[in-house]
Structure formats: C-alpha cells, structure tokens
C-alpha positions in Angstrom: 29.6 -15.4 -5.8 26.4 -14.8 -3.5 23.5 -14.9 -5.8 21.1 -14.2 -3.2 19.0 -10.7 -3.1 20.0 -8.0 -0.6 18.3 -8.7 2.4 15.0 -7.0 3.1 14.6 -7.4 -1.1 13.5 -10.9 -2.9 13.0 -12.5 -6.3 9.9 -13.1 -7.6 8.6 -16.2 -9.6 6.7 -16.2 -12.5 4.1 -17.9 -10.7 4.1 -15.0 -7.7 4.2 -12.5 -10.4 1.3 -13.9 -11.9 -0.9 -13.4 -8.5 0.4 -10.0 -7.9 -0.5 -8.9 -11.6 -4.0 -10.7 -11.0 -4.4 -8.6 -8.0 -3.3 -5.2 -9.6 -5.6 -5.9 -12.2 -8.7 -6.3 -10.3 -8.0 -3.2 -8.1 -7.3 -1.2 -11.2 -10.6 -2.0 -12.7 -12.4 -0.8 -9.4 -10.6 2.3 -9.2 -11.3 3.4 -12.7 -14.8 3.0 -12.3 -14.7 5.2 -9.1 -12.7 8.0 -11.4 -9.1 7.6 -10.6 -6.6 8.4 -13.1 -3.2 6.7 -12.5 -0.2 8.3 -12.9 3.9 8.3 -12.3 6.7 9.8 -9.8 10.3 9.3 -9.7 12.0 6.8 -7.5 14.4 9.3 -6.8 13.3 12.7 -5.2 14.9 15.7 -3.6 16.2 14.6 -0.2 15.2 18.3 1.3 11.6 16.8 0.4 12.0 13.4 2.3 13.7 14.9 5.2 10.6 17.0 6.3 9.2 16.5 9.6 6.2 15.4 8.4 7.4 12.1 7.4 6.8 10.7 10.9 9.4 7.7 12.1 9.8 6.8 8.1 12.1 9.8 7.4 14.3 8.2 9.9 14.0 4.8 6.9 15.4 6.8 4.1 17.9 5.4 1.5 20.3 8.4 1.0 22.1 8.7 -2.1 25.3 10.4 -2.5 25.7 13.3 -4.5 27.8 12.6 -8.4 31.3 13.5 -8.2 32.6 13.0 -5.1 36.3 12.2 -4.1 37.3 9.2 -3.2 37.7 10.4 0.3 36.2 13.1 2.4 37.3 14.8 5.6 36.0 13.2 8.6 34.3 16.0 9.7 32.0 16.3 6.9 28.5 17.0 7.6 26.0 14.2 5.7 24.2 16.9 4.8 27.2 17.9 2.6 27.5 14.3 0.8 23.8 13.3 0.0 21.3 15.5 -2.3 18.7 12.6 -3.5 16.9 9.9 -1.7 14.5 6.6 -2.5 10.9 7.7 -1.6 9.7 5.9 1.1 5.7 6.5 0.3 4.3 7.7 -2.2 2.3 10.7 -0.9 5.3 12.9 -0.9 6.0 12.6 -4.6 2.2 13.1 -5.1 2.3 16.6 -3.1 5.0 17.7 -5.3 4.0 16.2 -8.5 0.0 18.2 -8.1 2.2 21.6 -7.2 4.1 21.3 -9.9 1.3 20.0 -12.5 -1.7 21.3 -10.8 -2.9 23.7 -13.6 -3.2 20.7 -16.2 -5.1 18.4 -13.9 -8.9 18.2 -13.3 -10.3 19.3 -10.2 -10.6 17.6 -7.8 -7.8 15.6 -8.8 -8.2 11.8 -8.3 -5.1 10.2 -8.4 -4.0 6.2 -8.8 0.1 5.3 -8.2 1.1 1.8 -7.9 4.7 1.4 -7.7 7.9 0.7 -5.1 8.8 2.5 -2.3 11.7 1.7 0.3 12.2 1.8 3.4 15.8 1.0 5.3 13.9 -0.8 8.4 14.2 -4.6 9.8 12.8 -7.1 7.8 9.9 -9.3 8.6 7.0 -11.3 7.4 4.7 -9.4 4.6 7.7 -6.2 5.8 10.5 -5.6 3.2 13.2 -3.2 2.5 11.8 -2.6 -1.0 7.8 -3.2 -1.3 5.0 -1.6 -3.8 2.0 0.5 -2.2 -0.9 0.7 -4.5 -2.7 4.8 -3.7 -5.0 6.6 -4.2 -5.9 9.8 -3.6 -8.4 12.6 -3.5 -6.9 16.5 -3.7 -8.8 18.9 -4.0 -12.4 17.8 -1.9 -12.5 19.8 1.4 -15.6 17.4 2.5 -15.8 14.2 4.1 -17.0 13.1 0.5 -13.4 12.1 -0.2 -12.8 10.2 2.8 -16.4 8.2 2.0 -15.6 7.6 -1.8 -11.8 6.8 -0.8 -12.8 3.8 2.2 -16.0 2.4 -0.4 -12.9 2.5 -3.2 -10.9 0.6 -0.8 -12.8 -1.7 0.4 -14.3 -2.6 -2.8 -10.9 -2.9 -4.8 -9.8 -5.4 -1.4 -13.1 -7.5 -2.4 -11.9 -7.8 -6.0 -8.7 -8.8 -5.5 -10.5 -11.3 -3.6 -10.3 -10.1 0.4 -13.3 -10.4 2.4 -13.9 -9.8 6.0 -12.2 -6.9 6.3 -13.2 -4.2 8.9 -12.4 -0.6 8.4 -11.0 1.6 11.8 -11.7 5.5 11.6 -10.2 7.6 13.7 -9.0 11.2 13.8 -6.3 13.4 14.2 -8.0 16.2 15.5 -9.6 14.3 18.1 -6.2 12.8 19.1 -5.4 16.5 19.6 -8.5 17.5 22.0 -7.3 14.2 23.9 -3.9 15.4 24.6 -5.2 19.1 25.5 -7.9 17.1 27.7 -5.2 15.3 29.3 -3.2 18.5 30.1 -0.4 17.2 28.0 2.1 20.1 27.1 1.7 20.9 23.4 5.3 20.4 22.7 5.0 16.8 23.9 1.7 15.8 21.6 4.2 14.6 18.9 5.8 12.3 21.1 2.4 11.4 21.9 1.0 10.2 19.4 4.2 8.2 18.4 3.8 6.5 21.8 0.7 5.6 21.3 0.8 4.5 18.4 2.4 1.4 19.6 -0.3 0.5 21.8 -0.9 -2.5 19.7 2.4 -3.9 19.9 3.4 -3.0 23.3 0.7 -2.4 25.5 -0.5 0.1 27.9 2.5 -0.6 30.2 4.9 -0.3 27.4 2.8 3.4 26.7 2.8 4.7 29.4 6.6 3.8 30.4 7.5 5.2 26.6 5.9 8.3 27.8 6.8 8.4 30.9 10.2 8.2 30.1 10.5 9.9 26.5 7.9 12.0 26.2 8.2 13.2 30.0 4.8 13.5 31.2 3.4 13.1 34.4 1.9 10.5 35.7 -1.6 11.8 35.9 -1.2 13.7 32.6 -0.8 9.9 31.5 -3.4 8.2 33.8 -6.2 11.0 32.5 -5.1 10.1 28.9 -5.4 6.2 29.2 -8.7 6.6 31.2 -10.0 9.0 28.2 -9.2 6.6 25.6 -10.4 3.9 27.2 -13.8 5.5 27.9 -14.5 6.1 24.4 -13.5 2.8 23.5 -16.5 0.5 21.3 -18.6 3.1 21.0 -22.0 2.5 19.0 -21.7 4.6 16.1 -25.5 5.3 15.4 -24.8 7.7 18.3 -20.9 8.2 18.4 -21.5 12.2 17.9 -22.9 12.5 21.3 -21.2 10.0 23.4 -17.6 11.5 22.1 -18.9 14.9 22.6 -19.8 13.6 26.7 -16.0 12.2 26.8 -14.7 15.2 25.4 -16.1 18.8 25.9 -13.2 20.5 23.8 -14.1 18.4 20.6 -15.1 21.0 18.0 -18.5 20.5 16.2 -17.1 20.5 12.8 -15.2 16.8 13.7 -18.1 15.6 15.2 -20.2 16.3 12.5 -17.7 14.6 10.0 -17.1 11.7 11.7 -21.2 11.2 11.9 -21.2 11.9 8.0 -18.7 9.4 7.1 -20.5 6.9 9.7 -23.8 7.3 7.3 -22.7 7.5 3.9 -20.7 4.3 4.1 -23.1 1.9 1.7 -23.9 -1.5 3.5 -21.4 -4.2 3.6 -19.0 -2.3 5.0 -17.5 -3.2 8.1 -16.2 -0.2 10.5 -15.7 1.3 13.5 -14.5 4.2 15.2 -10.7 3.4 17.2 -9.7 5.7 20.0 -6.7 4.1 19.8 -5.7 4.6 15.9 -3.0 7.2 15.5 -1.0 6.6 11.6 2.8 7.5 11.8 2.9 9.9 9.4 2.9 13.8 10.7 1.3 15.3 8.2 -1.9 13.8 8.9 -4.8 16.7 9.5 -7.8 15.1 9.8 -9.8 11.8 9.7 -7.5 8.6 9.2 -8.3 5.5 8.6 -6.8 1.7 8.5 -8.5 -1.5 7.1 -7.8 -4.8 8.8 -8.4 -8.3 8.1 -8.3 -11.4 10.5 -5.5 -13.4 8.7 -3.2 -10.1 9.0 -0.5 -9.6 11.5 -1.6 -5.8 10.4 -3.3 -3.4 8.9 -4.0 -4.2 4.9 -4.9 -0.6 4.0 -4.4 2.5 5.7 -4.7 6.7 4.9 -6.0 9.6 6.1 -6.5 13.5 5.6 -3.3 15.9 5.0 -4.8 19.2 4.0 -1.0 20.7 4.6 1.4 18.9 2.7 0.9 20.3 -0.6 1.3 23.5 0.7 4.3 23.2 1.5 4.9 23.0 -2.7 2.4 25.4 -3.2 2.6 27.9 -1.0 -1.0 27.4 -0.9 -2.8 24.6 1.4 -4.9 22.5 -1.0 -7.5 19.6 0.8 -6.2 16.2 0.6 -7.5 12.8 1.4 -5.8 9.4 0.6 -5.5 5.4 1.2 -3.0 3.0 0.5 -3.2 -0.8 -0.1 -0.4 -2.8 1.4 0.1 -4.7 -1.5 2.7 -6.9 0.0 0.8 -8.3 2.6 -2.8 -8.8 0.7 -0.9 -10.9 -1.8 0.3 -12.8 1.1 -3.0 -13.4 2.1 -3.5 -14.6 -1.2 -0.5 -16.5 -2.4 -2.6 -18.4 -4.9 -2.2 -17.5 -8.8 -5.7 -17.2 -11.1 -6.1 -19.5 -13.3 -4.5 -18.7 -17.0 -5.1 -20.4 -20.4 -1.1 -21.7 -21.1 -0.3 -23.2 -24.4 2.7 -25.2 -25.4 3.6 -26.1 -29.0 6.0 -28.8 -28.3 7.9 -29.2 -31.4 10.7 -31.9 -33.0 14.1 -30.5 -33.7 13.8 -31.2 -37.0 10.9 -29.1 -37.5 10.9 -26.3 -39.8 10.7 -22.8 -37.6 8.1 -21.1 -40.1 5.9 -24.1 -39.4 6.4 -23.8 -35.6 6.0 -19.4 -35.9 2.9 -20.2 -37.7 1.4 -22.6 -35.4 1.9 -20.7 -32.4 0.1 -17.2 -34.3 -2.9 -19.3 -35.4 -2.8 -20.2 -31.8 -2.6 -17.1 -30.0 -4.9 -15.3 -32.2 -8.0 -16.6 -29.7 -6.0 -14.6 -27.1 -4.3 -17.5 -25.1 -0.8 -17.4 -24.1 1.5 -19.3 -26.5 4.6 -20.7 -26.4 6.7 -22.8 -28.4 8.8 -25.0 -26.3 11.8 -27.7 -27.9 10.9 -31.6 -27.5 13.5 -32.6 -24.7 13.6 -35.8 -22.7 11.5 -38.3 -21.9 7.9 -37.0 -22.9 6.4 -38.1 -19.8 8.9 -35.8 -17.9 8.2 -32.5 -20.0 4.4 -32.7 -19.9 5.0 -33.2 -16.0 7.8 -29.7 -16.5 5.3 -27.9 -18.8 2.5 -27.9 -15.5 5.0 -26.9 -13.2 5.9 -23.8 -16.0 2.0 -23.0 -15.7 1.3 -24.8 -18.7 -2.3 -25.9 -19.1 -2.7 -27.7 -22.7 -0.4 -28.1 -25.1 0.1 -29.2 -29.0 3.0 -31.9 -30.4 4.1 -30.4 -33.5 6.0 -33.6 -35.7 8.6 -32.4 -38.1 6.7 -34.8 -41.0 3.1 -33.3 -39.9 1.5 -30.5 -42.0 -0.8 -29.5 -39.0 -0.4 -30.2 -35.3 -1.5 -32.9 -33.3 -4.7 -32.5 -31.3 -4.7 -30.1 -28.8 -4.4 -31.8 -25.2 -5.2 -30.7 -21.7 -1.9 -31.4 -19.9 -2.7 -34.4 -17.2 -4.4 -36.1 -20.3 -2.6 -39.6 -21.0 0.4 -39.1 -24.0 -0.3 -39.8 -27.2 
C-alpha cells in the first residue's frame, strides 16, 4: 500500500509543526493588538459562490465535489453542472464576503476580521506552492478610506517582523490606475480583463511573452500594445514624495480621488517600512476595486503577502456594496523562509519498568506545573542511545525516575554526561 500523501499535499513533523505554530503565534499577537477579531468559515462552500467571475484564474483551481446520492452511473451527456453542488474554497475572501452578509448585524463596525486556515487549490505543484496550503487574512470591511489599506500593510508588515521576517519591501499598486492605463492605451474595454491577466505575468514571462499573450489572446493591436508597454514603463521607479504629480503627467485620465489616495497611503506609512509604487502589479483576483498591494522579500521566489481593495464582493451577498480592504500572508512560503523551530523547554521523565505509574503521573504533574512540556517516556535500550533519541524528539532535559527511588534523579540538560 502507497503511504505517501497525494501529491501537491504533505506530512508535517512535529518539529515543522512546531515552527509553523511559533509563527502563528507571533502574528496572532500582532494582529490582536491592531484590533482583529479572528474568526471561522467552512471548508466547503456553495460552488455557485466559487464559480463567480471574480475569482480570477483560481476559479479555474477549484476542487468540485459531487452532489450526495448519485447513481453509480450517469448519462454521458450530463452537464457538470448537473453532478457538483459544493466546492473546497480556494481563498478565503469569498467565505468572508458571505460570512459578513450573513452575520453583518452582530458584528462591530467596521469589522476587522482575522482567518487562518486551509484553502486548496487543484494547480501544479512546486516549491513553497501546494495543492492544500493555509493563508493567514485579515481584513478591514466596513472603512471606505485609505485608513484600512495603511493599518492593513503596518499590520502586515509588522506581524512578517514578528514571526521573524525582515527586509521585506511592500509594492502598491492600483486597480483603477490599471484601468486609466488600458483606456490610455486605447484598449477595447472588453479586452481589459484579458489585460490585466497578461500582464500579470510580466514577472515570469517577460515583455515578449506580454505582448505575444496579448497579441495573440487578448487580440490587440500592435500599437494598442506598444502605447501600453511604453506607459508602464514611463511610470516605472517613480519617487514617491512626488508620485501624485508625475503619474498625473503620465496619465491625464487618472481621477483625483486615486491620486489623492495613493499619496495618503505613501504618508501615513510609519518609518521602517519599505515600499514602492509598481506599474507593473496587477493581483489575479477580479474582484479587486481599488489599491492592491504585495509584500516581497529577497530570499522569496514570490510575493510573501499580498491584498488589496474589493469594495464589490460583498454586495453581491448583500445586495448592498459594503467597503472592503484585505491582506493575506503566504504562510507556506514565510515558514520556508524560516524552517527553523523556536526553542521549547522539553522534559523527559525516563522511567524503569518496574516503576509504579502513580509515582511516574506524579512526577510528571509536579513537573509540568512550572509550565514546561512533560513527558514520561519508558527506559529502552542502551541509555546512551535514548538520551541521543530524546534530542532528536525535541527533548531538552530530562529526569531518570528508578523504580527503588522515592524522588527522581537530578534533573539533566540532555548533552550532559549520563549518570
């Protein structure tokens, strides 16, 4: 029998578990002190909710599941539509929409809201990129200013610093910018979609690659394209003490109200951190309204962190469009970048086989009630062998508990000669 995990899905040790709790813990303390209140959504949701167009390329990554009760066999002409009703989430923005529409009159306001938990995504595998993976969110509804998109990138990038992520630089963009771009270029409104899916790869594939994807996909012409890449590029490492006026040169259809929150966001950012604006940065997901934002780090083959403004979404539960703001940690890869687990105070209470279990019990409470972690572990073996097991387990001390002894031995750092 194949005991190994589906592909795109792993195991995880004790000892990786213990660095990803670490690093949860840390970014949990810094977004409690910024006011976010954590909550829960199913795994499972709706699949008329996934399936929206505002998903971007993930909608095309859902895990459909099949409705209960099906026959064995179905007609071969059956729609899918006919056999699936549920799906795996594959963020965890969606589920948040829905959840504040359906809870929204028991919640504070402006909501800030804290999720850590799996998503999944049916996509090709690769380094710190899995089939199954946890995003870590949080969220702003509620806020119509750029005070949410400040507070959510100082949260951010002061729950990355916690966990113990430094360097980091953050890259603001947004979508209604990438909008007067593509009217700028002449670029048919049908096509801006497409668009912004193109280029959105420019950091894989290039400016060749864009331009052939748009060329050929999109179907623009070539001096639609050449106008759009020249536009870009113009606007490219701009100084942001004066970022207002020098986008407002480049683009004469920008409106005032994006200027004037993309210079507000550039000042209230507290020293320390690291941004700039990106021409360049587009986010996948549709439903994007406003400013987005990624956070980057030199050791990453990515982005670590990454959100922006959907001020529609939750209409779409609500029937009502409330202001929305979020960021997401890629948990996967900053734990990665870690890959080393926090020191822990381990206690074994090695103990003879012949020693009574209420003696052993009693040890180990008197133990733990310091708040160490405590463990009572069988004598086995040489005992040169199972101190050297007991540091592999994590171990970092531990106590020899005889079966003739009324107290235990002297509590020993493991690495310390045996007694």
């Amino acid at each position: 029998m194949d005991l190994t995990p589906a592909r795109g899905t792993r195991d995880l040790l004790p000892s990786t578990v213990a660095v990803r709790d670490h690093v949860l813990a840390r970014i949990t303390e810094v977004y409690r002190r910024y006011g976010y209140q954590r909550i829960e959504t199913p795994a499972l949701e709706n699949i008329e909710r996934l399936r929206g167009r505002d998903g971007g390329e993930n909608q095309k990554l859902i895990y459909e599941v099949l409705r209960r009760g099906l026959e064995p066999t179905v007609a071969a002409d059956t729609p899918l539509s006919d056999l699936v009703d549920l799906g795996l989430r594959f963020d965890l923005t969606v589920p948040l929409s829905r959840f504040y529409g359906a809870n929204r009159a028991s919640l504070p306001q402006p909501f800030r809201s804290f999720q850590f938990g799996p998503v999944w995504r049916a996509e090709r595998p690769a380094r710190g990129r899995y089939r199954q993976f946890n995003q870590c969110d949080i969220d702003i509804l509620g806020e119509p200013s750029v005070l949410a998109e400040v507070e959510l990138i100082e949260a951010t990038s002061a729950a990355l610093a916690a966990a113990g992520i430094e360097g980091t630089t953050v890259r603001v963009s947004d979508r209604r910018f990438l909008s007067a771009v593509a009217e700028h270029s002449g670029a048919p409104t049908e096509s801006w979609d497409g668009l912004f899916i193109a280029l959105d790869k420019l950091d894989k594939i290039g400016w060749d690659g864009v331009r052939k994807e748009l060329a050929d996909r999109v179907g623009l012409a070539a001096q639609v394209i050449d106008r759009l890449a020249e536009t870009i590029t113009s606007v490219q490492g701009l100084d942001a003490a004066k970022l207002a006026d020098q986008l407002a040169g480049a683009l004469p259809n920008l409106g005032d109200e994006v200027l004037s929150d993309l210079s507000i966001t550039a000042e209230g950012l507290p020293d320390g951190v690291s941004w700039e604006f990106d021409p360049t940065l587009v986010r996948g997901m549709g439903y994007y309204t406003g400013q987005i934002f990624e956070i980057t780090h030199p050791a990453s083959g990515g982005s670590v962190a990454g959100g922006g403004r959907y001020d529609k979404l939750i209409g779409r539960f609500l029937g009502t469009d409330v202001a929305a703001c979020g960021f997401s940690i890629g948990f996967e890869r900053i734990v990665d970048l870690l890959a080393v687990a926090p020191e822990r105070e381990a206690v074994a209470v090695l103990y003879e086989s012949d020693t009574p279990l209420t003696t052993v019990l009693e040890v180990a409470r008197t133990l733990r009630a310091d708040g160490r972690s405590v463990s009572p572990v069988r004598r086995s073996g040489k005992f040169g062998a199972q101190l050297g097991r007991l540091t592999e387990w994590g171990f970092t001390s531990f106590v020899h508990l005889r079966a003739d002894a009324t107290e235990p031995g002297e509590e020993r750092r493991l690495g310390d000669k045996a007694p």
